[in-house]
C-alpha positions as CSV (number, residue, x, y, z in Angstrom):
1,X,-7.7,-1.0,-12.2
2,X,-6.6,1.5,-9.7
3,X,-4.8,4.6,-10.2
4,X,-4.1,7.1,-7.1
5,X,-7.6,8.5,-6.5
6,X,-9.3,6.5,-9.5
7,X,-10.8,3.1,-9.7
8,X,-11.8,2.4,-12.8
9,X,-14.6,-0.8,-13.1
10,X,-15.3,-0.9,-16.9
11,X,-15.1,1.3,-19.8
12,X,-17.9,2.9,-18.8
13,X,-18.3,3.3,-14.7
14,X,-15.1,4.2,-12.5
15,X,-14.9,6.2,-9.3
16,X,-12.4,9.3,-8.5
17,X,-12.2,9.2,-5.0
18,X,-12.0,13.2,-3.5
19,X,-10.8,12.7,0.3
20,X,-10.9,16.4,1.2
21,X,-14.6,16.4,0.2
22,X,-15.1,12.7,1.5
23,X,-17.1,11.9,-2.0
24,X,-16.5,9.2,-4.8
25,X,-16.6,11.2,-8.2
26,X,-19.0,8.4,-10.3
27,X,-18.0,9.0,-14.4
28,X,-18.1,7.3,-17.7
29,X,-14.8,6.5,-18.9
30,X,-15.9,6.3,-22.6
31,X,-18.0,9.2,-22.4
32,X,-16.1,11.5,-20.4
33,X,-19.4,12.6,-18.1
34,X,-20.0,12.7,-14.3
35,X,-23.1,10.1,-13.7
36,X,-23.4,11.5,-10.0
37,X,-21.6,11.0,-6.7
38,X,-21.4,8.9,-3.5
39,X,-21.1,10.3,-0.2
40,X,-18.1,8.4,2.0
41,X,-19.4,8.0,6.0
42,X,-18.6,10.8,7.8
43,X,-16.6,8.9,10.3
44,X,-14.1,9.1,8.0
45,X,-13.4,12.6,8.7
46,X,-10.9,13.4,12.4
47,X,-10.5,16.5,13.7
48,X,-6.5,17.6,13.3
49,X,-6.1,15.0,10.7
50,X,-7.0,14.4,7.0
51,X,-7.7,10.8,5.6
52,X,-5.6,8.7,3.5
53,X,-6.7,6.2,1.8
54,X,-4.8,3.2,0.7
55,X,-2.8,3.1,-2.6
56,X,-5.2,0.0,-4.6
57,X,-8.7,-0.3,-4.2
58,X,-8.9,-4.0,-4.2
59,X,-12.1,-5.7,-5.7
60,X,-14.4,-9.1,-5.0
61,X,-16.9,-9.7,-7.0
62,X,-19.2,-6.4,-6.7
63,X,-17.8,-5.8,-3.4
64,X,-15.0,-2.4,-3.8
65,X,-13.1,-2.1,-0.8
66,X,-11.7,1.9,0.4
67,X,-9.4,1.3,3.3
68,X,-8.8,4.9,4.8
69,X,-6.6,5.5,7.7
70,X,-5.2,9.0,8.9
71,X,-2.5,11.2,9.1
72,X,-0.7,14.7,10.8
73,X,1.8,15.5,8.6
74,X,2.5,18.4,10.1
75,X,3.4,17.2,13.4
76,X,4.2,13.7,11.9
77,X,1.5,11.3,13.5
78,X,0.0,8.4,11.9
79,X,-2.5,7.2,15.0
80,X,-3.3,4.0,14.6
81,X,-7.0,2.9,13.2
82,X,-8.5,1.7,10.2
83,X,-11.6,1.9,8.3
84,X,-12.4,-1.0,5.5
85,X,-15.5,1.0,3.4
86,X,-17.3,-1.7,1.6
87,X,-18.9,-0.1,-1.8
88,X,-21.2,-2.2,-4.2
89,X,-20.6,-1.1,-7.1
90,X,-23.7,-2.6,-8.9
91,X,-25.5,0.3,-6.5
92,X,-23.0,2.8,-5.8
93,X,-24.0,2.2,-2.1
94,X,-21.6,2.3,1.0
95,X,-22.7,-1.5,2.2
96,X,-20.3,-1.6,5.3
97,X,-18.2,0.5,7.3
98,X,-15.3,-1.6,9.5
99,X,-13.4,0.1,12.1
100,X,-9.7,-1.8,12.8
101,X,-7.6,-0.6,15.5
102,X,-3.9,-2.3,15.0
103,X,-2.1,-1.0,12.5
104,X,-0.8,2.9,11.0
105,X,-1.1,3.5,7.7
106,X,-2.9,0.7,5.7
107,X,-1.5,1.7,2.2
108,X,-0.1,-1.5,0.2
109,X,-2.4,-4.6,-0.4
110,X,-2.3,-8.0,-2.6
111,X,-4.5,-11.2,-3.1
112,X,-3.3,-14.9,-2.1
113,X,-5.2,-16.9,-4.8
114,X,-7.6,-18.0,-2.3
115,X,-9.3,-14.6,-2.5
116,X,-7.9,-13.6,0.6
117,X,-6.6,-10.2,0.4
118,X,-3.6,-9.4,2.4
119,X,-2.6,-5.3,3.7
120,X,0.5,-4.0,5.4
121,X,1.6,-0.6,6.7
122,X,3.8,2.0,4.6
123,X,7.5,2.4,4.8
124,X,6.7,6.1,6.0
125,X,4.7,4.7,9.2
126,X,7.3,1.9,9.6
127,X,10.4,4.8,9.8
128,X,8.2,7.0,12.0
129,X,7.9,4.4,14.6
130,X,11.6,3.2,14.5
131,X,12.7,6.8,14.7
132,X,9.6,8.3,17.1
133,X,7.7,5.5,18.6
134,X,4.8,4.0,19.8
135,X,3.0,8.6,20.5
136,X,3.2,9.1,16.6
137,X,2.6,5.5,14.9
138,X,2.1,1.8,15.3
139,X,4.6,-1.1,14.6
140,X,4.6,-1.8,10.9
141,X,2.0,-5.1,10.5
142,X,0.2,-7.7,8.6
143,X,-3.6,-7.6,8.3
144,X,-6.1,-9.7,6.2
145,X,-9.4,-9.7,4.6
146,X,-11.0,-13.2,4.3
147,X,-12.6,-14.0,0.9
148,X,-16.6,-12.8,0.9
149,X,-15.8,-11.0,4.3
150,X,-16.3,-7.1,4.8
151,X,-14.0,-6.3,8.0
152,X,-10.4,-7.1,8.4
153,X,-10.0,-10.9,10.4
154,X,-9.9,-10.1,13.9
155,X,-7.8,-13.7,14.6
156,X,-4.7,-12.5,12.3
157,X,-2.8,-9.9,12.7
158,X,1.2,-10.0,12.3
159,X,3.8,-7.6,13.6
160,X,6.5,-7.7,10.3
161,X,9.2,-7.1,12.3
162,X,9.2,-10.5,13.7
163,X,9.7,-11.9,10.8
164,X,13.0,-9.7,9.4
165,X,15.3,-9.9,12.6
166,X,13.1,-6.9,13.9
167,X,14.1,-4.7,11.4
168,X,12.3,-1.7,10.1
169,X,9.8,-3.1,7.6
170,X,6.9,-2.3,5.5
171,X,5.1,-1.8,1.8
172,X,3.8,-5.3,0.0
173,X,4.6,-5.6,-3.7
174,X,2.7,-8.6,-5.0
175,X,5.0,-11.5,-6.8
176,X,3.6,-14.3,-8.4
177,X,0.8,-16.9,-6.9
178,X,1.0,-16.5,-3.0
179,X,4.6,-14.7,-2.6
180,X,4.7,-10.6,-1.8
181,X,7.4,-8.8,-1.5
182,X,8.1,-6.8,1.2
183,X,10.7,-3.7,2.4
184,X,13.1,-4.1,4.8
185,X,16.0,-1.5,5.8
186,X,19.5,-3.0,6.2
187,X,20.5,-1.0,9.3
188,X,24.4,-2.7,8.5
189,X,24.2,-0.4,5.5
190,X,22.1,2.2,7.6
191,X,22.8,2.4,11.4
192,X,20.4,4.2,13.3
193,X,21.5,6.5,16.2
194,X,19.3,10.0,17.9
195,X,20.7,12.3,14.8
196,X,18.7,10.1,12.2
197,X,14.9,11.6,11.4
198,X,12.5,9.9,9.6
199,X,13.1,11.5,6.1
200,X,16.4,9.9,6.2
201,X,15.6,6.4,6.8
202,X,13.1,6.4,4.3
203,X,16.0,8.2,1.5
204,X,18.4,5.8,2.7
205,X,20.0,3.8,0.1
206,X,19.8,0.4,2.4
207,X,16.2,-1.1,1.8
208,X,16.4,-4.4,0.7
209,X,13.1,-6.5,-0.8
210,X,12.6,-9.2,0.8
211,X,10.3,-12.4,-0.3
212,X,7.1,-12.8,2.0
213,X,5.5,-16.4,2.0
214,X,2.1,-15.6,2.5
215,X,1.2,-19.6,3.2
216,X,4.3,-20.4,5.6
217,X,4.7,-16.8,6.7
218,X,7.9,-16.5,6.5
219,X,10.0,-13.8,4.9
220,X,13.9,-14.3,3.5
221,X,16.4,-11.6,1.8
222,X,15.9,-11.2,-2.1
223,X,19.7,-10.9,-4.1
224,X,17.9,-7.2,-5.2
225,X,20.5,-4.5,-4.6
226,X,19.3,-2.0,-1.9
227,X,17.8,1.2,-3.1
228,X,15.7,4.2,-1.3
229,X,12.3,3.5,0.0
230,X,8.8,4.7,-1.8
231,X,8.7,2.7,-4.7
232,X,6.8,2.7,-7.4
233,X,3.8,0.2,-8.2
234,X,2.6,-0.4,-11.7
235,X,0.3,-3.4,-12.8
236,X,0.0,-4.3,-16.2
237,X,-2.4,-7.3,-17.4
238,X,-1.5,-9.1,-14.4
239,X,2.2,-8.2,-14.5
240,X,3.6,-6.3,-11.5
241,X,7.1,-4.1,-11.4
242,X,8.1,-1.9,-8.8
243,X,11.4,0.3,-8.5
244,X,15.1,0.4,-7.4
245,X,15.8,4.3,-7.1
246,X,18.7,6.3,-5.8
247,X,18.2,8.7,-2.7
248,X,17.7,11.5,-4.6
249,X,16.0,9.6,-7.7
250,X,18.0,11.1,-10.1
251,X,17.5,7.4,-11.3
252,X,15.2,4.4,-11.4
253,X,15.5,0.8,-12.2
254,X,12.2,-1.0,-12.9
255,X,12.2,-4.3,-11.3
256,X,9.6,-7.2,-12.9
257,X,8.1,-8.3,-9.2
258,X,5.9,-11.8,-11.2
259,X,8.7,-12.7,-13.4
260,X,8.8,-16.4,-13.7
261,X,11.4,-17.4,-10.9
262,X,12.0,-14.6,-8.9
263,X,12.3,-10.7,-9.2
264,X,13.6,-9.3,-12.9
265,X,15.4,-6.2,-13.6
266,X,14.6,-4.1,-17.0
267,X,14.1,-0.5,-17.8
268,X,16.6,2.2,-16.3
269,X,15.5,5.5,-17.0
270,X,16.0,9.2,-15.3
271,X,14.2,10.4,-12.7
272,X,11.8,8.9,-10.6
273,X,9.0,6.4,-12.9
274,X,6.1,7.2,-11.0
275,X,3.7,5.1,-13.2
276,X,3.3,3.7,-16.6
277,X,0.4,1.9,-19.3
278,X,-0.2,0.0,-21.5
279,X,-0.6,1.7,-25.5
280,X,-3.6,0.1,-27.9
């Protein structure tokens, strides 16, 4: 389990992940104690930008994968690079450090059933290069991890534009066995033209999810109405929703993304639903 900066293994080992200090936090759940800490390679750290790291910590076997990439938010450049940081967590020992240079922004992941684990780029970095271009960050894309592997596969890499009409793409919602969802904005609904920044592209009412067939690789138009982008992700015992919110997310619809045959609405509620849990 995987909650912004913490990755929780068991009820009694979990990590917080502190980027400013470039240090994973190790603590016991049950007990409530720091064990110790784990120092993050220093590569990680670029002068005139701070790291991000992406928004699940995906797991195989003892293997923890970080995948960090970086960011000027300030002056609104997401160079591209990434770095896959493999961590075993029997040892709380960095194991492998990966350096990738295709994609922006490597913030939303899933797993195909095979144990392959799939990663695209954020709606954020996918706006910035509609609006700004190639200078401030790379076309949204597609990279994978192959089961048992520590480095993203150098023979796949997919440009997600191609597969919407070349419209501005990103984020990757799991659905149920190898289907992900993915975002697309509906530039009918949203035209783009000079006055448009990135802020409004990404508050835009006009992103549509779209089904992504992680064996054909293909990607068609879900019957989901459109909504602004940055939606939530919470996973529950295996069951994944994500959010329909208005531009100023005065409201939020909670969408079941592994409902049995195809994307289920439920909850509406004020505000913006960040996350949720489970109660015992």
């Amino acid at each position: 389990m995987n909650n912004s900066g913490a990755v929780f293994l068991s009820s009694i080992k979990a990590y917080f992940i502190h980027q400013e200090d470039l240090k994973a936090v190790i603590w016991n759940p049950s007990a409530m104690t720091i064990e110790g800490t784990l120092a993050l390679p220093p590569e990680l750290k670029k002068d005139g930008f701070v790291v991000v790291f992406d928004g699940k910590a995906q797991r195989q076997g003892n293997d923890l994968y970080l995948v960090a990439t970086w960011a000027n938010h300030k002056d609104g450049k997401y160079p591209p690079g990434a770095m896959l940081v493999t961590i075993d967590t029997t040892t709380s020992t960095v194991v492998s450090k990966e350096t990738d240079p295709r994609c922006s922004q490597v913030f939303d992941s899933m797993r195909h059933p095979n144990g392959d684990l799939y990663y695209a780029c954020s709606t954020w970095s996918a706006a910035t290069h509609r609006v700004l271009g190639d200078q401030y960050a790379a076309a949204s894309c597609l990279l994978r991890i192959r089961r048992g592997e520590r480095r993203f596969d150098p023979q796949f890499y997919i440009k997600v534009a191609d597969l919407t009409g070349g419209q501005v793409t990103g984020e990757l919602i799991p659905g149920l066995g190898s289907e992900g969802f993915i975002r697309v904005l509906d530039e009918k609904l949203f035209p783009i033209d000079s006055s448009k920044s990135v802020r409004d592209l990404t508050r835009a009412e006009a992103w549509r999810w779209w089904r992504l067939d992680l064996d054909k690789m293909t990607a068609s138009a879900t019957d989901l109405a459109p909504s602004a982008a940055g939606a939530t992700k919470i996973a529950i015992d295996g069951v994944v929703y994500t959010s329909l919110s208005k531009k100023d997310f005065s409201e939020t619809t909670l969408v079941e993304m592994t409902a049995t045959g195809g994307p289920r609405l439920g909850l509406v509620a004020r505000g913006f639903v960040h996350n949720g849990l489970r109660m015992y």
